[in-house]
Residue frames relative to the residue before (quaternion, step in Angstrom):
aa qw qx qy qz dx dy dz
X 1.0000 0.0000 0.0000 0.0000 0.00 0.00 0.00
X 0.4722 -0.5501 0.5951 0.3469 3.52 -1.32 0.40
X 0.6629 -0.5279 0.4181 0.3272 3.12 -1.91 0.97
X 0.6591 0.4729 -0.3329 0.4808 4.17 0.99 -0.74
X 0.4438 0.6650 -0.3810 0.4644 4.05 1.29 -0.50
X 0.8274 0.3690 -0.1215 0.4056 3.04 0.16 -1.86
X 0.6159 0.4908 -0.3769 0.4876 3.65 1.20 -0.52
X 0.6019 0.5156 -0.3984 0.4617 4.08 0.77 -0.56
X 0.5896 0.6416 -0.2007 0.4477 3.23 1.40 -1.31
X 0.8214 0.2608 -0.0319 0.5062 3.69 0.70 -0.96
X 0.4121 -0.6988 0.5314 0.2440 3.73 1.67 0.00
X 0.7267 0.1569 -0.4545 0.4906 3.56 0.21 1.09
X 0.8780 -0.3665 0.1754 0.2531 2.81 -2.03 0.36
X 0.4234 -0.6327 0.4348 0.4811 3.84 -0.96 0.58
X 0.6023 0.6445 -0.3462 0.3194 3.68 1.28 -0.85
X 0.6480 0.5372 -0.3165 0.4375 3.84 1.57 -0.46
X 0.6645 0.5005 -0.3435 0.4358 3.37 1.22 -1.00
X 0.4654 0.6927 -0.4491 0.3192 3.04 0.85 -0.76
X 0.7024 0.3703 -0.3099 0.5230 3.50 0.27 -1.71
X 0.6299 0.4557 -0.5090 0.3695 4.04 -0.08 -0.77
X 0.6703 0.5310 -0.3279 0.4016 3.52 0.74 -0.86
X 0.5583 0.5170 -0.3836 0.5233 3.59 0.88 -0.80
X 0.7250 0.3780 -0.3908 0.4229 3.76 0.14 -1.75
X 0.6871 0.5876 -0.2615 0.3380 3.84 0.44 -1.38
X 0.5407 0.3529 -0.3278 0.6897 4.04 1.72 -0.56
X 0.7182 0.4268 -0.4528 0.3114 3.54 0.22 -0.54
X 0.7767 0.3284 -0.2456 0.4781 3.79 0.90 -0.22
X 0.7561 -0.5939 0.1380 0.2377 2.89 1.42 1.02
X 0.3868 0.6948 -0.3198 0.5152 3.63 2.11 0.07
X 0.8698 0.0985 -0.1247 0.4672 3.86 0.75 -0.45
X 0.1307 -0.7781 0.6015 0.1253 3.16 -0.93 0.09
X 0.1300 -0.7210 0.6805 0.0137 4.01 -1.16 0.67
X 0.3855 -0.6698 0.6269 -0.0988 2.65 -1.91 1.12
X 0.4086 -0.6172 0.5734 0.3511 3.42 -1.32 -0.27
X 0.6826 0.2664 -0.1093 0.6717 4.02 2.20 -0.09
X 0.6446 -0.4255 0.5226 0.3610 2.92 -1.33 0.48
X 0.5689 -0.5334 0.5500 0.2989 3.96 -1.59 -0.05
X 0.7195 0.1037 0.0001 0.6867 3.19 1.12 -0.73
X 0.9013 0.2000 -0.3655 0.1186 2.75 -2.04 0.25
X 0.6288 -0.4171 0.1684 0.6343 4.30 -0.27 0.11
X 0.5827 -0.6142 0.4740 0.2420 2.91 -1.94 0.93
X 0.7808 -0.5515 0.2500 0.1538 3.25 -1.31 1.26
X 0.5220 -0.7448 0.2513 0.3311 3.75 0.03 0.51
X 0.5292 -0.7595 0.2846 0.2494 3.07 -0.01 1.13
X 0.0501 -0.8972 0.4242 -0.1125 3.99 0.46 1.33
X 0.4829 -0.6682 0.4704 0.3146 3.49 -0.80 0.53
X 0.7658 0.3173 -0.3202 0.4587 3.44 -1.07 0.79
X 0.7350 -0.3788 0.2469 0.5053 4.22 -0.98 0.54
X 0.2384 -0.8279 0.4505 0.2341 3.95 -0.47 0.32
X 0.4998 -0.7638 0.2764 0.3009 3.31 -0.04 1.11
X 0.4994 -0.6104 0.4427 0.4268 3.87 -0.96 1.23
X 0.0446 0.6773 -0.7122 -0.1791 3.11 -1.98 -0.22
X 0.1673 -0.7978 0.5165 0.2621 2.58 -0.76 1.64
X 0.4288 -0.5939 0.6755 0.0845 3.26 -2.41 -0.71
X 0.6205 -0.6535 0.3786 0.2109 3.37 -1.37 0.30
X 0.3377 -0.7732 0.4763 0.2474 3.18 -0.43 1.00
X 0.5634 -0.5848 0.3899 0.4342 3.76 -1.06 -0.34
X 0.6083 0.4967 -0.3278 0.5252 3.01 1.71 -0.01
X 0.6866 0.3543 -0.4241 0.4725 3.36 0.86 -0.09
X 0.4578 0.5465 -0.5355 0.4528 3.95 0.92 -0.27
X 0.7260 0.5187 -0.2793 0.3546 3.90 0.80 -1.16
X 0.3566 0.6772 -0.3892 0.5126 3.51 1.99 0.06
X 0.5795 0.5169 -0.2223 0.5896 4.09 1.28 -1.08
X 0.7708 0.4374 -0.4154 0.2050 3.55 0.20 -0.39
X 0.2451 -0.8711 0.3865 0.1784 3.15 -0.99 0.61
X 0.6505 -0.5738 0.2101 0.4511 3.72 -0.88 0.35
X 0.4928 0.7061 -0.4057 0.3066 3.37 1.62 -0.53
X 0.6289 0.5973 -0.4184 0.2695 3.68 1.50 -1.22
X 0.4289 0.5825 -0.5268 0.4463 4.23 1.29 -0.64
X 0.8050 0.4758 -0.2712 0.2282 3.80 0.14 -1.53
X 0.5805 0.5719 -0.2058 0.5419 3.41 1.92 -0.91
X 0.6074 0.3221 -0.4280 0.5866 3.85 0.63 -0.85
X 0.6486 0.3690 -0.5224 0.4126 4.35 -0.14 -0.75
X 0.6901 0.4916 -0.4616 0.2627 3.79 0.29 -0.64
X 0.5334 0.4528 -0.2183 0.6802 3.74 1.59 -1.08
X 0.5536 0.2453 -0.6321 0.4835 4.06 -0.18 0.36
X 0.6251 0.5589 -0.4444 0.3153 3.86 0.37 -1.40
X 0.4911 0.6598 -0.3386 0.4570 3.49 0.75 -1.62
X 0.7560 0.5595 -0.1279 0.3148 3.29 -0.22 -1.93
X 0.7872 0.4477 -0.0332 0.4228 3.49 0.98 -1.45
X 0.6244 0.4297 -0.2099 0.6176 3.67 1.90 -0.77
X 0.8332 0.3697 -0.0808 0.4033 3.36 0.63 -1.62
X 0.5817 -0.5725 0.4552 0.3559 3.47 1.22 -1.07
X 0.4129 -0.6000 0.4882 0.4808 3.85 -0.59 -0.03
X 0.4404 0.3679 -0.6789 0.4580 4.07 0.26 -0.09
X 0.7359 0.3701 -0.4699 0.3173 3.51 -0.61 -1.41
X 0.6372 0.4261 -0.4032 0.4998 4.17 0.51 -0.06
X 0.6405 0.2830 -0.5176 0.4917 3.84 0.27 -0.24
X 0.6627 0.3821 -0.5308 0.3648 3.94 0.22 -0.85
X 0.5769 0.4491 -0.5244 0.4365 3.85 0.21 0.20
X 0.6471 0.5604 -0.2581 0.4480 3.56 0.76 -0.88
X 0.4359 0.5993 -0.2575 0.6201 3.68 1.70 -0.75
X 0.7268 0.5035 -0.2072 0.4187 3.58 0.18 -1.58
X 0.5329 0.6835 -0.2732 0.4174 3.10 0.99 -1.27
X 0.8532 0.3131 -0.0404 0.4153 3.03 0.07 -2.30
X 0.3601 0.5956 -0.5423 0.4706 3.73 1.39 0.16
X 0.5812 0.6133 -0.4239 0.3262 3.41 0.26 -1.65
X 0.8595 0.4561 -0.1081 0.2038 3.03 0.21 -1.81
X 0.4194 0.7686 -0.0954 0.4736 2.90 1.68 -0.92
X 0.6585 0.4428 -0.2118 0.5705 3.38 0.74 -1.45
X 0.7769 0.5075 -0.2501 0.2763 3.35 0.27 -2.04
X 0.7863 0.0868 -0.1024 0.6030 3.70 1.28 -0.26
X 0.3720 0.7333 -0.5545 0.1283 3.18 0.40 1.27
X 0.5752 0.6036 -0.3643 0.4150 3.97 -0.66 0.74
X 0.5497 0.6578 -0.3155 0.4069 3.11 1.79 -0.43
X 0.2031 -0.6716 0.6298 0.3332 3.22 -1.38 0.37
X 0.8899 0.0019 0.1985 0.4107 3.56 -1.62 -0.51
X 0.7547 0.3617 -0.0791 0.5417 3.28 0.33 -1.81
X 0.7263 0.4799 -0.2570 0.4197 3.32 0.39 -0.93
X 0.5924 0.6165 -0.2413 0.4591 3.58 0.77 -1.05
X 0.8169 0.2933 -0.1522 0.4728 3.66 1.01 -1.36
X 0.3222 0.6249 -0.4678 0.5355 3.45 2.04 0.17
X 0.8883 0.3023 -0.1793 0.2957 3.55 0.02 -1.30
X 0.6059 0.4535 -0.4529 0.4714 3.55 1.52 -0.51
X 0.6041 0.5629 -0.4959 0.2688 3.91 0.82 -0.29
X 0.6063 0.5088 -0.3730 0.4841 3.85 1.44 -1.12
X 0.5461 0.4861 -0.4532 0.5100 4.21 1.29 0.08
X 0.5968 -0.5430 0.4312 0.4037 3.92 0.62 0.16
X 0.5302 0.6855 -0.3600 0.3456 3.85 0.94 0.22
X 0.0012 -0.9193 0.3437 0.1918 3.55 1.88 -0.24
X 0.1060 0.8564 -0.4804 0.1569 3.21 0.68 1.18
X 0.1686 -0.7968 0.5799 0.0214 3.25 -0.96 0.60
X 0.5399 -0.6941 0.4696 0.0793 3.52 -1.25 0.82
X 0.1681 0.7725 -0.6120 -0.0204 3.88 -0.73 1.05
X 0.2554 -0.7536 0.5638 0.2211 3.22 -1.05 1.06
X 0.5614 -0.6402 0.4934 0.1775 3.37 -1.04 0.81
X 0.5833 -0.5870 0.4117 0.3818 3.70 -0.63 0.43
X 0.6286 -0.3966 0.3585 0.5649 3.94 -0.68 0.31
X 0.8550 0.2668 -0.0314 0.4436 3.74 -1.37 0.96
X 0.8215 0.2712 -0.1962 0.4616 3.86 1.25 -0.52
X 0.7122 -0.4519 0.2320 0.4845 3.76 -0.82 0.87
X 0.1434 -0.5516 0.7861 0.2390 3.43 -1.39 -0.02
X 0.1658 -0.6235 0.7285 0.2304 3.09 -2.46 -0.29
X 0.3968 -0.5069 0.7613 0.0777 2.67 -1.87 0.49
X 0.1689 -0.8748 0.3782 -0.2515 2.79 -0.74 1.67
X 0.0163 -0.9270 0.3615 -0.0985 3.82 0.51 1.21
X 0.1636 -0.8970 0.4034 0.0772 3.35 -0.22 1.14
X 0.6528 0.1586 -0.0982 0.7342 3.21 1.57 -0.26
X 0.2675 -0.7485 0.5994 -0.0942 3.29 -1.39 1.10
X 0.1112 -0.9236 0.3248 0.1704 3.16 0.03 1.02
X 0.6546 0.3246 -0.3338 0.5956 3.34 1.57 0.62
X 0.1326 -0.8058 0.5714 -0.0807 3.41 0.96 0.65
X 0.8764 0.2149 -0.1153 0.4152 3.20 -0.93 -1.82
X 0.5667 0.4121 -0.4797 0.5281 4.26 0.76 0.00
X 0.6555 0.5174 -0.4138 0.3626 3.72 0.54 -0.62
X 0.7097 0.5039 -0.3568 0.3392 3.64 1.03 -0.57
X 0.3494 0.5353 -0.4207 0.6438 3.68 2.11 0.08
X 0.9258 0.2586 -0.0186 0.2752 3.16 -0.53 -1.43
X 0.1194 -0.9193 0.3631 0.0939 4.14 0.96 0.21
X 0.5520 0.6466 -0.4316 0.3014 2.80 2.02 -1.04
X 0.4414 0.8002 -0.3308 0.2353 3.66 1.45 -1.08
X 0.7195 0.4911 -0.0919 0.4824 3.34 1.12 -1.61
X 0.6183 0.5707 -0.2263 0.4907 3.44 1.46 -0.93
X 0.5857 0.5962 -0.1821 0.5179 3.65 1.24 -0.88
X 0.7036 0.4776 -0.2461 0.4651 3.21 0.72 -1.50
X 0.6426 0.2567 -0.3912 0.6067 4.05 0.62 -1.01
X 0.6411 0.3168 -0.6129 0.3361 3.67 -0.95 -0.06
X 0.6790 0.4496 -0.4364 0.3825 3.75 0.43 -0.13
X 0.7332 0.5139 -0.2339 0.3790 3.27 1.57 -0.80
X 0.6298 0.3872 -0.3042 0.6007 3.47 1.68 0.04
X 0.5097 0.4900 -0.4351 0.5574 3.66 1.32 0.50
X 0.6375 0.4932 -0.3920 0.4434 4.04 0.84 -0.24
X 0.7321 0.5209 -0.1691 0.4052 3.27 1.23 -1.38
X 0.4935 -0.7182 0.3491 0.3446 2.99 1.88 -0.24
X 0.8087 0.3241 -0.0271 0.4901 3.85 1.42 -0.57
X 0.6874 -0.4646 0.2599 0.4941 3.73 -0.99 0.42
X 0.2694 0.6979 -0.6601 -0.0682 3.81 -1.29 0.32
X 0.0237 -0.8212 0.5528 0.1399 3.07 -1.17 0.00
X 0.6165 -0.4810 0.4221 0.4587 4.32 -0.77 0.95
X 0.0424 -0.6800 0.7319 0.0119 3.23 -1.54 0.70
X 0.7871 -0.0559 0.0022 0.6143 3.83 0.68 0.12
X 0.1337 -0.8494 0.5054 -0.0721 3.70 -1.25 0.68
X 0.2388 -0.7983 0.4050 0.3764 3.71 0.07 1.00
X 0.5354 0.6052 -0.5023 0.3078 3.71 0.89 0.02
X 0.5002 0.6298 -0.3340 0.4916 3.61 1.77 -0.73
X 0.4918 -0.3267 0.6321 0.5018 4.08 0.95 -1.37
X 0.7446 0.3501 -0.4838 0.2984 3.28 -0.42 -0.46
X 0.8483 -0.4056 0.2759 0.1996 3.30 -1.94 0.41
X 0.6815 0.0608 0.1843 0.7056 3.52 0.99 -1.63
X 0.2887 -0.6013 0.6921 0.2758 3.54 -1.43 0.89
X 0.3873 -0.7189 0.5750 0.0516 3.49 -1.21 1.38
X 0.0146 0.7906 -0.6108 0.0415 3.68 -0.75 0.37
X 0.2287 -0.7410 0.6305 0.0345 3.70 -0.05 1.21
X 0.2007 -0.8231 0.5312 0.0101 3.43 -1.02 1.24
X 0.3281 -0.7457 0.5058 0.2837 3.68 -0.05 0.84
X 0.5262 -0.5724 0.5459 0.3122 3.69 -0.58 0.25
X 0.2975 -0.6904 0.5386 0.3804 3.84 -0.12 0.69
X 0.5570 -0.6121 0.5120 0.2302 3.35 -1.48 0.73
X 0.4329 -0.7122 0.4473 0.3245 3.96 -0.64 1.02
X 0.5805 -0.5893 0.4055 0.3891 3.52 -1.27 0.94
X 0.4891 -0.6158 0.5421 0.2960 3.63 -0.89 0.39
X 0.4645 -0.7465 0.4667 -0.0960 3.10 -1.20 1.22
X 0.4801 0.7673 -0.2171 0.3655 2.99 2.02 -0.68
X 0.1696 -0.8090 0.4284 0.3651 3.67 0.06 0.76
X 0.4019 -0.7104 0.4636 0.3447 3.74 -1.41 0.09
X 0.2562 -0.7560 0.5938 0.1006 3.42 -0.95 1.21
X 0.0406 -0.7338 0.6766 0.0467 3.34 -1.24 0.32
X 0.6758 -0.5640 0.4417 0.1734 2.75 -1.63 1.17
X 0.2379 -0.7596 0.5564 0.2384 3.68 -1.16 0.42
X 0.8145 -0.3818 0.4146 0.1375 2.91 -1.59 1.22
X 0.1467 0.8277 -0.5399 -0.0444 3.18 -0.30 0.38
């Protein structure tokens, strides 16, 4: 978000965030740009283009929690008795969970409801006819997903089963990267084709 976004966003002054933003890049928790991390680059306006900042990996590592040590030993154990299937069908289980918990959503709606789950995701719509993403700034199993991928693999088939249409991961913070990416296929239009039926003879 820009430094004026986040101030409308938070009800205080653009002239306070600012400084939090300065102290919060200066120890190394954000980082800012002249773009977003994801989605198309910003329209192209007369006059300096305002920063936006972003998590660092050190500030995403501000989100972790001690449970993630207890969750990667349970999935090595898992891993070691049962095998990796017996980890993806948990990772399956998982992505059932999820599935349910936000199903009906579209796009917008989906990244409305996984952000109030701690997942601060954020919605791009694609131009008429081209992919959107779905966008995640904070992962809440990150650091197990970078052992265990099946996690991340589970999660999109559930996320292109809500939306109802093809997607597929373009970047992951368990991979390093900045924002987990999700490329949205445009749902295909209902067919129009009438149905004929044969006669009875």
């Amino acid at each position: 978000m820009t430094a004026p976004a986040l101030a409308e966003a938070l009800g205080l002054s653009t002239q306070a965030v600012r400084r939090q933003l300065d102290q919060l890049a200066e120890d190394g928790m954000v980082g800012s740009g002249e773009r977003p991390p994801f989605g198309p680059p910003p329209t192209r306006r007369r006059g300096r283009p305002p920063r936006v900042y972003f998590l660092t990996e050190a500030g995403r590592d501000l989100f972790a929690k001690a449970y993630d040590d207890l969750a990667a030993q349970a999935l090595r154990f898992m891993a070691d008795s049962g095998g990796q299937e017996r980890v993806s069908a948990f990772a399956q289980h998982r992505a059932q969970s999820f599935e349910q918990r936000y199903a009906g959503s579209d796009l917008e709606e989906l990244a409305q409801r996984m952000t109030a789950d701690g997942y601060a995701a954020a919605a791009v719509h694609g131009a008429a006819g081209e992919p959107g993403q779905l966008c995640q700034h904070h992962c809440p199993v990150g650091h197990v997903a970078a052992e265990f991928p099946q996690l991340c693999d589970a999660e999109t088939e559930a996320i292109g089963r809500i939306l109802g249409t093809h997607v597929i991961r373009l970047a992951t913070i368990a991979h390093g990267d900045g924002v987990c990416t999700t490329a949205v296929a445009p749902k295909p239009a209902p067919s129009t084709t009438p149905i004929t039926r044969k006669a009875v003879r």
